[in-house]
N, CA and C of each residue as an Amber inpcrd file, in Angstrom:
protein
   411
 -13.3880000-208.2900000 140.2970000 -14.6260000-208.3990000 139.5550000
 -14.3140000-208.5970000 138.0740000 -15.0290000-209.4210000 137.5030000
 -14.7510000-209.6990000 135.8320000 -15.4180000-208.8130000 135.1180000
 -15.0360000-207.9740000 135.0670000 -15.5870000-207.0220000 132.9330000
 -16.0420000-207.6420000 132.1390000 -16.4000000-209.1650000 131.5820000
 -16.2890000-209.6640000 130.4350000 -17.6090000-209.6190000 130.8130000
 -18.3610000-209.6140000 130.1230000 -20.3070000-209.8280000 129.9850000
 -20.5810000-210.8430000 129.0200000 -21.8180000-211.8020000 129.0550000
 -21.6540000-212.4410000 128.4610000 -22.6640000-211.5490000 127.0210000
 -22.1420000-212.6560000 125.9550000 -22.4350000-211.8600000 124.4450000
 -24.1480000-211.7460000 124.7630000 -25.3460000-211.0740000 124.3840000
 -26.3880000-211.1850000 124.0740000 -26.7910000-212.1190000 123.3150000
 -27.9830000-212.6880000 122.7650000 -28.3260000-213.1700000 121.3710000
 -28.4880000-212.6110000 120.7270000 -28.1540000-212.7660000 119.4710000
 -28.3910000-212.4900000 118.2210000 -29.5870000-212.0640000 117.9040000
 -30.5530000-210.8480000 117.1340000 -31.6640000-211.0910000 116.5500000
 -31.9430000-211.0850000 115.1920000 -33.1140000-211.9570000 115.1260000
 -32.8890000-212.2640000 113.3790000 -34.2140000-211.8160000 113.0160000
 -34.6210000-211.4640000 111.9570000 -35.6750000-211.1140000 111.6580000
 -35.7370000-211.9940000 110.3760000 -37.3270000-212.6150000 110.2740000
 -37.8080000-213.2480000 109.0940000 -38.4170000-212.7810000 108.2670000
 -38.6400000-212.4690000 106.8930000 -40.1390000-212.1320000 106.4990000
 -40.2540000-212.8540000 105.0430000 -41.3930000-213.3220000 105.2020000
 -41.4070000-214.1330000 103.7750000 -43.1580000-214.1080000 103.9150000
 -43.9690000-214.1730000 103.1400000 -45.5490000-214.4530000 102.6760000
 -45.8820000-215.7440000 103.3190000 -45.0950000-216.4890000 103.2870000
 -45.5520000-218.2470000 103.8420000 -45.0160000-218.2620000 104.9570000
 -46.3210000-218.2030000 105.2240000 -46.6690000-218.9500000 107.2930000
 -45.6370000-219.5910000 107.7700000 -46.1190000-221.0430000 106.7480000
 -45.2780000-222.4330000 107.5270000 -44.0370000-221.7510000 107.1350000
 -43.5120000-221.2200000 106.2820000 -41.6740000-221.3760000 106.0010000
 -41.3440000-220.2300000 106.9610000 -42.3810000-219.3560000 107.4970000
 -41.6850000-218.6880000 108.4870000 -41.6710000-219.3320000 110.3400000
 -42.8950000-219.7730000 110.3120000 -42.9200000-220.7770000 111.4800000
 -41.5030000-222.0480000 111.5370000 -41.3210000-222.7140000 110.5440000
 -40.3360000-223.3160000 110.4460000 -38.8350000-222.8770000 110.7020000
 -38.4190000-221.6860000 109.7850000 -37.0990000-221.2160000 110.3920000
 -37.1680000-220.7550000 111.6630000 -38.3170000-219.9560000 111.5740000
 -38.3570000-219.4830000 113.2210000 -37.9830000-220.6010000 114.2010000
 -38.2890000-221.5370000 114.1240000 -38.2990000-222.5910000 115.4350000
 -36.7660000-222.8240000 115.0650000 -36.3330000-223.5210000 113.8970000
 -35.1400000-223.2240000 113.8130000 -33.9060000-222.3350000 114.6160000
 -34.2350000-221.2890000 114.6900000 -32.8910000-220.2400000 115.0740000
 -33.5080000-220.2280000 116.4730000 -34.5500000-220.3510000 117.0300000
 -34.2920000-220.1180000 118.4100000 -34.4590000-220.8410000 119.1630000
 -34.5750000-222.6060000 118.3780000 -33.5450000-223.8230000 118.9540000
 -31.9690000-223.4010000 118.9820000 -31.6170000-222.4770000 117.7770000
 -30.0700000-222.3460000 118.4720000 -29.9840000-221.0350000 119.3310000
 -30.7800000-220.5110000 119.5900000 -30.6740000-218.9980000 120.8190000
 -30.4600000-218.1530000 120.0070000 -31.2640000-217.7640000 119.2350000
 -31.3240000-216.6180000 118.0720000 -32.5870000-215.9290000 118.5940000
 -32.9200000-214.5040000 118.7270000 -34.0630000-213.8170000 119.0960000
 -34.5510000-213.8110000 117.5810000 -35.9140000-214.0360000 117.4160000
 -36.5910000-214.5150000 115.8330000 -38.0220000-213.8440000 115.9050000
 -37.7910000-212.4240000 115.1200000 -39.3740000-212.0030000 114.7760000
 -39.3890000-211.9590000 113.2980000 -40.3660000-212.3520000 113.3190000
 -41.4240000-212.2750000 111.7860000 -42.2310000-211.3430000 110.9790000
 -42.1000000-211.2850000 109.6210000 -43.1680000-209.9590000 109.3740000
 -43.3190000-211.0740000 108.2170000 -44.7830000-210.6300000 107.3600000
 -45.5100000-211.5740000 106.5780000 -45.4660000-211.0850000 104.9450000
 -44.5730000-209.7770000 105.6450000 -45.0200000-208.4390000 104.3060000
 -44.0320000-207.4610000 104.4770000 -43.4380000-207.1250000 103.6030000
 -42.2940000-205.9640000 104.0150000 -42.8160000-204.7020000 104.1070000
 -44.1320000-204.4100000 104.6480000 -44.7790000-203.4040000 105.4090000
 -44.7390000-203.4290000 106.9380000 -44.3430000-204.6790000 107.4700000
 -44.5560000-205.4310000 108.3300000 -43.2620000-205.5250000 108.7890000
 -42.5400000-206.1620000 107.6460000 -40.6600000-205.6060000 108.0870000
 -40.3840000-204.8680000 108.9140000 -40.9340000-203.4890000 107.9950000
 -40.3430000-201.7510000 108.4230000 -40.5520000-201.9570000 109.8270000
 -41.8580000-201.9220000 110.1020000 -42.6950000-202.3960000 111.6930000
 -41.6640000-202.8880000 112.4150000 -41.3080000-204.0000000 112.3970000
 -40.0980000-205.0050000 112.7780000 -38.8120000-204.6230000 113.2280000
 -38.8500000-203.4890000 111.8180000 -36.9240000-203.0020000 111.9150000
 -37.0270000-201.9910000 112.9560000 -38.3570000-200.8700000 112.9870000
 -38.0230000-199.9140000 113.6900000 -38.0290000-200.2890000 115.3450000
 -39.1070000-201.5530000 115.7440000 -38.8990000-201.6920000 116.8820000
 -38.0070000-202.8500000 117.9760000 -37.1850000-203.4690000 116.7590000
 -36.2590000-204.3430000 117.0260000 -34.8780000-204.2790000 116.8630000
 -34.9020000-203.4500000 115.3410000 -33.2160000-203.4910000 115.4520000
 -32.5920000-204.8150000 114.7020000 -32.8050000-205.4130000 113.9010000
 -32.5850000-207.1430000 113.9110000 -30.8300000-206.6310000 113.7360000
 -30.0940000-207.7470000 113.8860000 -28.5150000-208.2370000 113.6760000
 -28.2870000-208.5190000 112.1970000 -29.3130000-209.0410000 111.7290000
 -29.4460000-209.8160000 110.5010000 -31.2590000-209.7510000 109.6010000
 -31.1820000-210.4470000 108.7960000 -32.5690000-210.4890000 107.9860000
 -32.4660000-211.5140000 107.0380000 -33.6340000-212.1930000 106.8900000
 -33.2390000-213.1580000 106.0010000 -34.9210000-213.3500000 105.2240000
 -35.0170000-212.5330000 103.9860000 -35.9370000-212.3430000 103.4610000
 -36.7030000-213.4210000 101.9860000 -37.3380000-213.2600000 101.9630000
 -38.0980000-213.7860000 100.5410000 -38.1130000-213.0480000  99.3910000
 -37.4950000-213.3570000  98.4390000 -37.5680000-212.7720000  97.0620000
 -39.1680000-212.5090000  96.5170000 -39.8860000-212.9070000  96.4920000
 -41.3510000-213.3840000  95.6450000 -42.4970000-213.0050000  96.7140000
 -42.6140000-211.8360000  97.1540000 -44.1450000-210.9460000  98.3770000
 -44.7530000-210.7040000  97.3140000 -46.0840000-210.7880000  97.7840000
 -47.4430000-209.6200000  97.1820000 -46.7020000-207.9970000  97.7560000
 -47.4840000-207.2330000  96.9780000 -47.2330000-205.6960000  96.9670000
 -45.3310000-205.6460000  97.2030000 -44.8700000-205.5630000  98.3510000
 -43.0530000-205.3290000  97.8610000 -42.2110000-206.5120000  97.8040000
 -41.7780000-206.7390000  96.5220000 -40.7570000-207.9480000  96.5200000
 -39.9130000-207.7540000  98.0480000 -38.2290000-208.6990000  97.4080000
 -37.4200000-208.7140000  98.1190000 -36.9160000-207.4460000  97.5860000
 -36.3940000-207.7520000  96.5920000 -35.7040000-206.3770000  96.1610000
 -36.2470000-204.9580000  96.2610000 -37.5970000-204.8010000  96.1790000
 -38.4030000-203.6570000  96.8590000 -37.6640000-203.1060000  98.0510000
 -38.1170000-204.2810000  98.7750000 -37.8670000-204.1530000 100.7380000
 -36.5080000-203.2580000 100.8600000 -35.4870000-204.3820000  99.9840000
 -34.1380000-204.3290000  99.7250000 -33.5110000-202.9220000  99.8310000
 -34.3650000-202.2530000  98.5260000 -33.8840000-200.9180000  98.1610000
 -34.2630000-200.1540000  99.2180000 -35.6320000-200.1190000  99.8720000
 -35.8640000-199.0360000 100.3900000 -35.0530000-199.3640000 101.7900000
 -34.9730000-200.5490000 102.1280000 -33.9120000-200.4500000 103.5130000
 -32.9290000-200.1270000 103.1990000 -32.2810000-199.7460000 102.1140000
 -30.5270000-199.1510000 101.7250000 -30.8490000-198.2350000 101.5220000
 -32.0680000-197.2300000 101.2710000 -32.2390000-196.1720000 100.9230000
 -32.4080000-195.0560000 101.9550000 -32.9630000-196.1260000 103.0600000
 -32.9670000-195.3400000 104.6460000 -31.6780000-195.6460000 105.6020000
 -30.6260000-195.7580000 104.5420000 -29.3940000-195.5440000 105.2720000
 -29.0570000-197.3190000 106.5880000 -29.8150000-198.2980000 105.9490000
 -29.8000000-199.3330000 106.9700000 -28.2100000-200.1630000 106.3810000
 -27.3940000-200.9230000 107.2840000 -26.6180000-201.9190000 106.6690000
 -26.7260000-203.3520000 106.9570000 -28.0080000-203.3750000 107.7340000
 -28.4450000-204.6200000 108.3900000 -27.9820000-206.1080000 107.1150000
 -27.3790000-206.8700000 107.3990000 -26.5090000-207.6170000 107.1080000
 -28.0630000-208.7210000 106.0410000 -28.3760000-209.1420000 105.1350000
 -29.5870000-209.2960000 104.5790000 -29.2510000-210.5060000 103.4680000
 -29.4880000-211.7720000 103.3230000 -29.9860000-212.8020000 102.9650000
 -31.3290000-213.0040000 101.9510000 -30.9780000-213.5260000 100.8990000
 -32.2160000-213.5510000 100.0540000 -32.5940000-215.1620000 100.0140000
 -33.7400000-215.4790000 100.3100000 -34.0180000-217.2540000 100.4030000
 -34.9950000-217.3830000  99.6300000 -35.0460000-217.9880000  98.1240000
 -36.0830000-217.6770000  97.4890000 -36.2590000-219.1190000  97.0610000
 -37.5800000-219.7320000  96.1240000 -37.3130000-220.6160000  95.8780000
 -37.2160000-220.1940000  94.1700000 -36.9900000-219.0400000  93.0530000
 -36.8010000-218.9820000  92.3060000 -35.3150000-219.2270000  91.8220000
 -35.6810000-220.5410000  90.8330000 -33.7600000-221.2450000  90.8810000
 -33.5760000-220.2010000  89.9310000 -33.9850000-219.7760000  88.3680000
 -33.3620000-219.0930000  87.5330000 -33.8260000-217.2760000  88.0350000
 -32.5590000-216.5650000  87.7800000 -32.5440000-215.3870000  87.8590000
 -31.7890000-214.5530000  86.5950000 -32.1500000-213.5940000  86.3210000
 -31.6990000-213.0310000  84.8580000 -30.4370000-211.6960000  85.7850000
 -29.4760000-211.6540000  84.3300000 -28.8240000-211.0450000  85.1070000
 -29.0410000-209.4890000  85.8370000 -30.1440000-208.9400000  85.4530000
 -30.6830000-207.6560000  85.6390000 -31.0580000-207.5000000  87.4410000
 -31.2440000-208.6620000  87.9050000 -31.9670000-209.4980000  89.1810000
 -30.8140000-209.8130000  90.0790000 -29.7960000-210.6210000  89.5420000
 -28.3730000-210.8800000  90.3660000 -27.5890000-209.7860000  90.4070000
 -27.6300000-208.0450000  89.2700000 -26.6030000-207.3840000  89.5170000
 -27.6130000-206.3610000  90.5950000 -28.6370000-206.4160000  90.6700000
 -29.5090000-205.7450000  91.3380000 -29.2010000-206.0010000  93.1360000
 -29.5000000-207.6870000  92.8760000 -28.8880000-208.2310000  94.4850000
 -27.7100000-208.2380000  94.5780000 -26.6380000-207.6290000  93.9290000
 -25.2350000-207.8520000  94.1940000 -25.1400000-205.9100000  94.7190000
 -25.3550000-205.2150000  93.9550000 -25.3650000-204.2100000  94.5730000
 -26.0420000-203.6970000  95.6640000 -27.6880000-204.2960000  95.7850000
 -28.1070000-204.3600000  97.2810000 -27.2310000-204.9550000  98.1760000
 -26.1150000-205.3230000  97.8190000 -24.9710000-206.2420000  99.3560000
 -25.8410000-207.3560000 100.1660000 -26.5450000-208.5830000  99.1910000
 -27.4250000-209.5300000  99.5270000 -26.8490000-210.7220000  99.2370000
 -26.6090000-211.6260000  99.8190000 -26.5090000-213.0490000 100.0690000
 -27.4390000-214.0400000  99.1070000 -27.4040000-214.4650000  98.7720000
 -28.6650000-215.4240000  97.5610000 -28.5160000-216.9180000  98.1870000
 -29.5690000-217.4480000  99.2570000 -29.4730000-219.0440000  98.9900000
 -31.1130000-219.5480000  98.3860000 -30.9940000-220.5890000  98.2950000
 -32.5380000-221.2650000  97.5370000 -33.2000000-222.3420000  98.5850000
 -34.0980000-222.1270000  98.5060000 -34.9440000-222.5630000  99.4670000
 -34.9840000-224.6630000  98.8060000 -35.2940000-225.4080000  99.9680000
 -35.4470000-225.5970000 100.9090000 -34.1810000-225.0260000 101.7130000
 -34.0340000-224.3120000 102.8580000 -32.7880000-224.3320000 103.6120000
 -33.2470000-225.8990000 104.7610000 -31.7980000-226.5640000 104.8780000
 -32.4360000-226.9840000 106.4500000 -31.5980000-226.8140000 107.3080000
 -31.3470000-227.3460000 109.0260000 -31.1530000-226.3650000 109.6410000
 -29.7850000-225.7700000 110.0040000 -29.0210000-227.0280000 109.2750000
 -27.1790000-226.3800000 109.2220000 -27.2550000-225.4410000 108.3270000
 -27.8250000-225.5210000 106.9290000 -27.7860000-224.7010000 105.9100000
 -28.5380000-223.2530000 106.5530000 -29.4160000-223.2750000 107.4470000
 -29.9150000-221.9390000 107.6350000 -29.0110000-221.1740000 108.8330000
 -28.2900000-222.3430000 110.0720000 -27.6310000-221.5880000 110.6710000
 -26.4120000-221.5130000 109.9200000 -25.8890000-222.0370000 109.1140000
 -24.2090000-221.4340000 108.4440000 -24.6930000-219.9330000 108.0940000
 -25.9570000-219.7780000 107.3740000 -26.3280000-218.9470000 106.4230000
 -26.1790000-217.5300000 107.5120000 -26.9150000-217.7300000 108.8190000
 -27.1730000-216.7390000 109.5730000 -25.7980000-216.5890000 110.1200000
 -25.1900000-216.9360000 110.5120000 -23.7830000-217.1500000 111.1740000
 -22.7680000-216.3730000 109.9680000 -23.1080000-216.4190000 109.1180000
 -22.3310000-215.5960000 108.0310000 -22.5130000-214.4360000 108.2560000
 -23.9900000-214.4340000 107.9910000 -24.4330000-212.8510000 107.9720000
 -24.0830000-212.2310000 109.1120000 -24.1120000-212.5950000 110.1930000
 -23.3220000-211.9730000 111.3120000 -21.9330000-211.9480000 111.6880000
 -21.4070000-212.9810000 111.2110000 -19.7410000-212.9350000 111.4870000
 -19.0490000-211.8350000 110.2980000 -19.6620000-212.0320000 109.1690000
 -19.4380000-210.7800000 108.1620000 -19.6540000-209.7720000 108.1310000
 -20.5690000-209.0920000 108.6480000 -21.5340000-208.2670000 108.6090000
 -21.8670000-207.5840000 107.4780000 -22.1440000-206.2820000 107.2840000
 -22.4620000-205.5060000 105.7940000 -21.7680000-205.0510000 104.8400000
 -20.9520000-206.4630000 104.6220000 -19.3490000-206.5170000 103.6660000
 -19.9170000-206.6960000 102.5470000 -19.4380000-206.8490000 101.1320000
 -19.6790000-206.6710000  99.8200000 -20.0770000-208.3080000  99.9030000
 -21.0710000-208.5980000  99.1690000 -21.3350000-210.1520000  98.7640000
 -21.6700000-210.5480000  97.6720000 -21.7690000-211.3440000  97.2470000
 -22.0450000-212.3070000  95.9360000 -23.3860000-212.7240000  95.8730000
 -24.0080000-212.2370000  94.8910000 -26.0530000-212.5620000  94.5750000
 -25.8400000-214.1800000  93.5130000 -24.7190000-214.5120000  93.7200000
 -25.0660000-215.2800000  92.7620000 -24.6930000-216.6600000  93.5800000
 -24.8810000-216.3020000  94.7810000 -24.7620000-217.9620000  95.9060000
 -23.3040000-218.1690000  95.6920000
């Protein structure tokens, strides 16, 4: 009898304010066999994290009520290391903002992603996992 099992999929969790850019990656990752839930609001996240578990996260800098960095802190604050991606479309960041996402252990790419750029992106975050990273892309 063989022991080897095959790997599960991956789950990724989205959350960004915009519909379409979450409808869009979504279809994205689970054209490549990525399990893909969504929250609209990082109230909605929490929701998300507690009953999923994601592998990964790949969030929006720029929500009504909790930024990214909001979300950010309070998921490092509840002890999470979930492996976390910032996709924003804000090109300039001050350095108060990049040492902020460098110590949250966050990934920085800029939006548009398309869909090599979003699976390299996710494929990082999981082959790396919650290793020290660079906010400054």
């Amino acid at each position: 009898m063989n022991d080897i099992s095959p790997e599960l999929p991956k789950r990724v969790l989205l959350v960004d304010d915009d519909e379409s850019t979450l409808a869009s990656y979504a279809r994205m990752l689970r054209l490549e066999g990525y399990l893909v839930s969504t929250a609209v609001s990082a109230r909605d996240a929490f929701v998300e994290i507690e009953s999923h578990s994601p592998d990964a996260i790949l969030l929006d800098l720029r929500m009504p009520t909790t930024d990214g960095v909001g979300f950010l802190r309070e998921l490092r604050a509840m002890g999470a290391h979930t492996p976390v991606a910032i996709v924003t479309g804000v090109i300039e960041m001050d350095e108060s903002l990049q040492s902020a996402l460098r110590e949250l252990n966050a990934i920085v790419r800029w939006k548009p992603l398309w869909l090599e750029d979003l699976v390299v992106l996710v494929t990082t975050l999981l082959v790396e996992g919650p290793s020290d990273r660079r906010a400054d892309g």
